[in-house]
N, C-alpha and C positions, 0 to 999 in steps of 0.2 A: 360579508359575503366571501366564498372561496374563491382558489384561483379556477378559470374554466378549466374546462378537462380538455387535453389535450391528446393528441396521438405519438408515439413515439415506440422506436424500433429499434433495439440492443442487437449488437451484431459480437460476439464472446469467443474466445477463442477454447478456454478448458472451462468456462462456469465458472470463473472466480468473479467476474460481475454480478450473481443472481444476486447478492444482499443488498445492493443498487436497483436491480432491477425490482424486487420484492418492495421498497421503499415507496415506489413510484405506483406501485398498484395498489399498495395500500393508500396511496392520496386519491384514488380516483379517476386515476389517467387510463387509458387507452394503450393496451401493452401488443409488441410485438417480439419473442426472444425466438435469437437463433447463436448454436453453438456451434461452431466448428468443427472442435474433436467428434469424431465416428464414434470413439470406444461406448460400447452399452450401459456403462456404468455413468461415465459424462454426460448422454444424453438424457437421462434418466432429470439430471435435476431441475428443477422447477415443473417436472411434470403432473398437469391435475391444480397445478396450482398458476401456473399463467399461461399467453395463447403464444405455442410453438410454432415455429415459421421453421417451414421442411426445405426451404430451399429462398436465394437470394431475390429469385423471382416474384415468390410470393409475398415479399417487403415490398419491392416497385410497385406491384400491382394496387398494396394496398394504400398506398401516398400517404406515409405518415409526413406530421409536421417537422421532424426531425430523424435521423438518425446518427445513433451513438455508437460506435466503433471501439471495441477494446483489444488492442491487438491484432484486428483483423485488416489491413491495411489497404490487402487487395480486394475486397469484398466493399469496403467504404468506399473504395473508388469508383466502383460501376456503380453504388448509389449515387453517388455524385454525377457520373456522368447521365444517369438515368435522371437527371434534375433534382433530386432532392437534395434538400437542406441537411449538410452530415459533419460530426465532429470527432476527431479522435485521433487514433494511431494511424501515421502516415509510413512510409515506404524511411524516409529518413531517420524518423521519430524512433522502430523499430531499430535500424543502424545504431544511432545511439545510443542505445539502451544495451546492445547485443554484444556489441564493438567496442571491448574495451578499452583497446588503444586508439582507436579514431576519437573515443572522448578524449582520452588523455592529452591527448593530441591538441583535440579541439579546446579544452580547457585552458591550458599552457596557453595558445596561439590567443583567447582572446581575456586572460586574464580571470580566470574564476575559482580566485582564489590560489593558494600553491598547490603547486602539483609533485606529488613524490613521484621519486626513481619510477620507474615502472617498464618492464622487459614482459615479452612474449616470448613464449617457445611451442614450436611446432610438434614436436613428442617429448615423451616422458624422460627421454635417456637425458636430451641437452638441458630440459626442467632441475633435474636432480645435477647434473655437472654443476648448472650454474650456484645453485644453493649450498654445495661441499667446497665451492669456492668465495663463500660471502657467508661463511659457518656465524661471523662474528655480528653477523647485522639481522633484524627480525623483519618477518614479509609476512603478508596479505596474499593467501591464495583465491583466483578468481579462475575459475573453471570455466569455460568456455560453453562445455556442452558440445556435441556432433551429431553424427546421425542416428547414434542409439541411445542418446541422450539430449531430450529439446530443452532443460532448462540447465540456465546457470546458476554455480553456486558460488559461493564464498566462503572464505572461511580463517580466521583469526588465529595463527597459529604459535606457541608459547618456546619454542626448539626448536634446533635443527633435527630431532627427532619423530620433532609430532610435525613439522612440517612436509620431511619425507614419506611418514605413511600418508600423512593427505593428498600428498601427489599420488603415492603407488596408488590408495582407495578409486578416486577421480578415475585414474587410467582403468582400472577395472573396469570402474563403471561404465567405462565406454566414452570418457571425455579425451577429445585428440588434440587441442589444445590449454596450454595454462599461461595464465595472467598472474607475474608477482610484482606487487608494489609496495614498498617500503612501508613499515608498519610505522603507524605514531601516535604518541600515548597522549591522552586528549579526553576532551569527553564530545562524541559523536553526537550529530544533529542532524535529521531533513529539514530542508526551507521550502516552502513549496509555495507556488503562485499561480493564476489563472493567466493566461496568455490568448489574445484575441491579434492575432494580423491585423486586422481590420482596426483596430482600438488601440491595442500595443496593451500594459500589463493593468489587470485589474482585479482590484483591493477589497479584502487584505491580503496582506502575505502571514501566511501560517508556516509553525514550525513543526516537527515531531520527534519525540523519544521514542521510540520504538528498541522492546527487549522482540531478541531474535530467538532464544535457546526455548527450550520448552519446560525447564524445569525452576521453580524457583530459585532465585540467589544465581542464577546467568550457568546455571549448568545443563550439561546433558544434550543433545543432538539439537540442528538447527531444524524449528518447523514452518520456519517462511516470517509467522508475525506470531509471537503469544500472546501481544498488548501494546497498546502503542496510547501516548499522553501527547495531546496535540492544545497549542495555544495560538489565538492571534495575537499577535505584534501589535501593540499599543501604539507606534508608530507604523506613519504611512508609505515610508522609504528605511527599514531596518536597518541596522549596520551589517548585518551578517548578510541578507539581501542585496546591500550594495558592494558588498566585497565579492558575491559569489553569483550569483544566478542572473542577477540585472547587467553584466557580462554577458550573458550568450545571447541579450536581446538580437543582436544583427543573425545571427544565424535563424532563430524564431523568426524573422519578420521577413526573412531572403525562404525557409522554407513555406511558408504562409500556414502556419502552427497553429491550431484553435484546443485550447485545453487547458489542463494541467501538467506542469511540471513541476519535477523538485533536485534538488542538487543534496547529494549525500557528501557530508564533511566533517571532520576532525578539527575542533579548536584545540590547541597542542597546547599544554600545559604552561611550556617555558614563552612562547611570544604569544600568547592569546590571538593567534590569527589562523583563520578557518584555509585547510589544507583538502584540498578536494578528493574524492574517491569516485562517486559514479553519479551518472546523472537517470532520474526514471521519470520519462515524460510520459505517464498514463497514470490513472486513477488507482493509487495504491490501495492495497486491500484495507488494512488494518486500520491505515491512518482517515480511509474517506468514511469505512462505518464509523470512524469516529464523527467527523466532520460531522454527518448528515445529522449527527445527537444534535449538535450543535448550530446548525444552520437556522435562521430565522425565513419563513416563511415555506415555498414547496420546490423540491427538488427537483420535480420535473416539470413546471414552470422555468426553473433554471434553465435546464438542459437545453431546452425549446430556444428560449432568448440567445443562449450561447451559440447553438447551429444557426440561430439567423442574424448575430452579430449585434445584438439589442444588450447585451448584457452589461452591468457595471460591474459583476463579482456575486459572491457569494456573502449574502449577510450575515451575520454570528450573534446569534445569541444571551452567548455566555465567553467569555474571552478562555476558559477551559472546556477541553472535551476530552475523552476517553475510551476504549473501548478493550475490550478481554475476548483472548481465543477460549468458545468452550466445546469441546470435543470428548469422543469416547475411542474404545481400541477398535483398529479398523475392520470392518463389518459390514454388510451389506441388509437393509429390509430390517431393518430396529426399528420399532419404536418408539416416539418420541412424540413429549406432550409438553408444551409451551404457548403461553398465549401471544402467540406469534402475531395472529391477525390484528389483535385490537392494540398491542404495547408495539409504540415502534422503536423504542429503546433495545428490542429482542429480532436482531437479525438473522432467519435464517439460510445457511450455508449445507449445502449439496445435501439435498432434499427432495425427496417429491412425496406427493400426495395419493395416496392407495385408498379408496373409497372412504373416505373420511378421515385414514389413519396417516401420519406423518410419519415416512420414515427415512432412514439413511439411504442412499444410492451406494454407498460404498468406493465411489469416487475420489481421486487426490487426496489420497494418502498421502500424511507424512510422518517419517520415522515411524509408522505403526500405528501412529493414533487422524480418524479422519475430526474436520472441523464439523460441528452442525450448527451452531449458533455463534455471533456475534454481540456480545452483551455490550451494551454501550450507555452513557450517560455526556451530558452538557452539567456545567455549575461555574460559581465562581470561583471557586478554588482545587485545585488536586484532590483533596483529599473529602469535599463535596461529590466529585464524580464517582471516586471512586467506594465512597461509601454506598451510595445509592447501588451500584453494580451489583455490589460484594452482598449486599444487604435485602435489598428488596428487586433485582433482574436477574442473577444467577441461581436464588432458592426459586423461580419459576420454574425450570427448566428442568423436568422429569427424564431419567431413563431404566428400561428393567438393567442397563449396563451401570457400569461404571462411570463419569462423567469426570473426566479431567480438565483442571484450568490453573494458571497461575493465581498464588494468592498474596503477592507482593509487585503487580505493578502496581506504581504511581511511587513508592519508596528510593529509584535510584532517582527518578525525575527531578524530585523536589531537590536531590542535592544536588545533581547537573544545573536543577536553573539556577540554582542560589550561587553556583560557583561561574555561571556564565554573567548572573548579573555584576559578582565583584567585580570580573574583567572588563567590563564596560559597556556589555549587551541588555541595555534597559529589558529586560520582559517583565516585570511587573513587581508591585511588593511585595518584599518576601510574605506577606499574611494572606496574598493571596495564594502565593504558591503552595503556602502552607494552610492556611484556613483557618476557622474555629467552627471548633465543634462543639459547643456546651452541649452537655448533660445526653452525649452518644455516645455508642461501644467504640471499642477500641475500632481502627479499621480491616486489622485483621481478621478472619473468623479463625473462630478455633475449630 
């Protein structure tokens, strides 16, 4: 038998939750979504395709069993005080995430992990002084974002030349202040875990590679996630978990935390020890359509248990999971044909539904090209998920456009884990990392 049907109410700040939300009504459940952002093109997604809630009101009114909260912090709280059962981004949660030197801060102060150099400047003139005076040392630009600009960015930079147009770019853009933090060469990881107040941490703890750039072989503009390779920890208390994340437990349990977190880190070449960068206590994009490939049993089941404190974690499947941005150039009212409803490996991203026909909202843009779909897979090995993607979930996916996607994640992965497990981070055999594949095509297409 399945899990009952349950009711549950997403509360999204720009619709990057809908391939969450889409997951949960394809199980059967009882959906309520509401987005925050006004702009016409944001509201647009999931339209025709689940039941939109016009206002905070009409969630109380309808009592679901939970509510889920992405970002929206002050809106989860009057669910809360309107009695309902709700999880998510808190008032602090947001701080952390936004505030890059209160984590730094807060990093240092309880031990998670080393923390590099890391200075703020208030405008661009003192940004750039500082940097023509530390010509000799390489930084990590973290944008702040202001008032004409709500999100932040990052950005990895090779010179004090391309470090300086990154600044002037940024201030263009409208960002009034910047975050530099010593750069360190390493090979990058998210550790992420579930966090219950009530419970305290529960298992497993997963990790993720996640490629940032948009173009094969790590070039070309940053579009948020292109692909992200996520594995559970075969151990129940990881090494890299207990040097980094299992550290901020007192702050989790002092702000009464229900979710996900993950801590973003640097294992540095020369002492194999994880140097911290940022921490993102909500449901990352890339890495949870992975997850959800992966998850054993129903998602929103989960949810439900998590908002009322019943949960023990999220079960797994497949010790690999996966997942590829696929997108086209950005465009509004395209059509597009995917067997979205029946394959739940095929996540759609800012969408809505026009009398039968799927098409683009034209929403959240990035670098030019919008997301539509998340292709995703579970397996035993890297190159299991990522064959199935490549091979049989991305030739579903129709457009009269163009359709752009990475066709090399899962290739830096395999060497990251290989070189994380010499250092002493069991993640598993290298055959799983790597797989077999008797009598398949290569993993590439051509």
């Amino acid at each position: 038998m399945g899990q009952p049907r349950v009711k549950l109410a997403f509360l999204d700040l720009e619709g990057d939750f809908f391939p969450a939300v889409w997951r949960v009504v394809q199980e059967g459940h009882q959906v309520k979504y509401w987005i925050k952002d006004r702009d016409e093109a944001v509201q647009k997604i999931g339209k025709g395709m689940v039941d939109k809630a016009v206002d905070i009101d009409t969630i109380v009114q309808w009592r679901p069993d939970v509510v889920v909260g992405y970002q929206t912090p002050s809106q989860l709280g009057a669910c809360q005080r309107a009695g309902l059962a709700a999880w998510g981004a808190t008032a602090q949660s947001v701080e952390l995430e936004s505030d890059r030197m209160f984590a730094a801060k807060l990093a240092k102060r309880l031990g998670v992990g080393v923390v590099p150099t890391t200075e703020r400047f208030a405008n661009l003139a003192s940004a750039r002084r500082f940097v023509e005076g530390h010509a000799d040392q390489h930084w990590v630009v973290k944008a702040d974002g202001g008032p004409k600009v709500d999100t932040s960015t990052t950005h990895v930079t090779s010179s004090i030349e391309d470090l300086l147009s990154v600044l002037d770019y940024e201030a263009g853009r409208g960002n009034n202040t910047f975050v530099l933090q010593a750069r360190i060469e390493g090979v990058e990881v998210s550790t992420e875990g579930w966090f219950d107040y009530r419970r305290g941490w529960l298992t497993p703890i997963n990790s993720t590679l996640e490629r940032k750039r948009m173009l094969a072989g790590d070039v070309g503009p940053m579009c948020g996630a292109a692909g992200s390779i996520v594995w559970t920890w075969p151990d129940a208390e990881p090494r890299i978990w207990k040097e980094t994340l299992k550290q901020l437990t007192p702050w989790l349990e002092e702000t009464r935390y229900v979710g996900p977190i993950d801590v973003n880190a640097i294992v540095d070449y020369k002492e194999h020890v994880p140097h911290f960068l940022e921490f993102t206590p909500r449901l990352g994009w890339s890495a949870f359509n992975a997850l959800m490939a992966g998850m054993a049993g129903d998602v929103g089941s989960f949810f439900v248990a998590l908002g009322r404190g019943e949960s023990d974690g999220p079960r797994a499947r497949h010790p690999f999971a996966a997942s590829v941005a696929v997108a086209i150039p950005e465009a509004a009212d395209v059509p597009l044909i995917a067997p979205y409803h029946a394959v739940r490996h095929i996540q759609p991203a800012n969408c809505w539904l026009d009398r039968g026909v799927l098409r683009t909202t034209g929403a959240n843009a990035e670098s030019g090209f919008i997301k539509v779909f998340e292709a995703t897979d579970a397996g035993s090995s890297i190159d299991e998920c990522m064959t199935d993607i490549y091979y049989r979930e991305i030739p579903r996916i129709l457009s009269p456009d163009t359709i752009a996607y990475r066709k090399d994640i899962g290739e830096q992965a395999r060497a990251d884990l290989a070189t994380l497990e010499s250092w002493g981070y069991r993640v598993h055999p290298p055959e799983d990392i790597a797989g077999k594949m008797p009598n398949r095509r290569s993993l590439m297409p051509v």
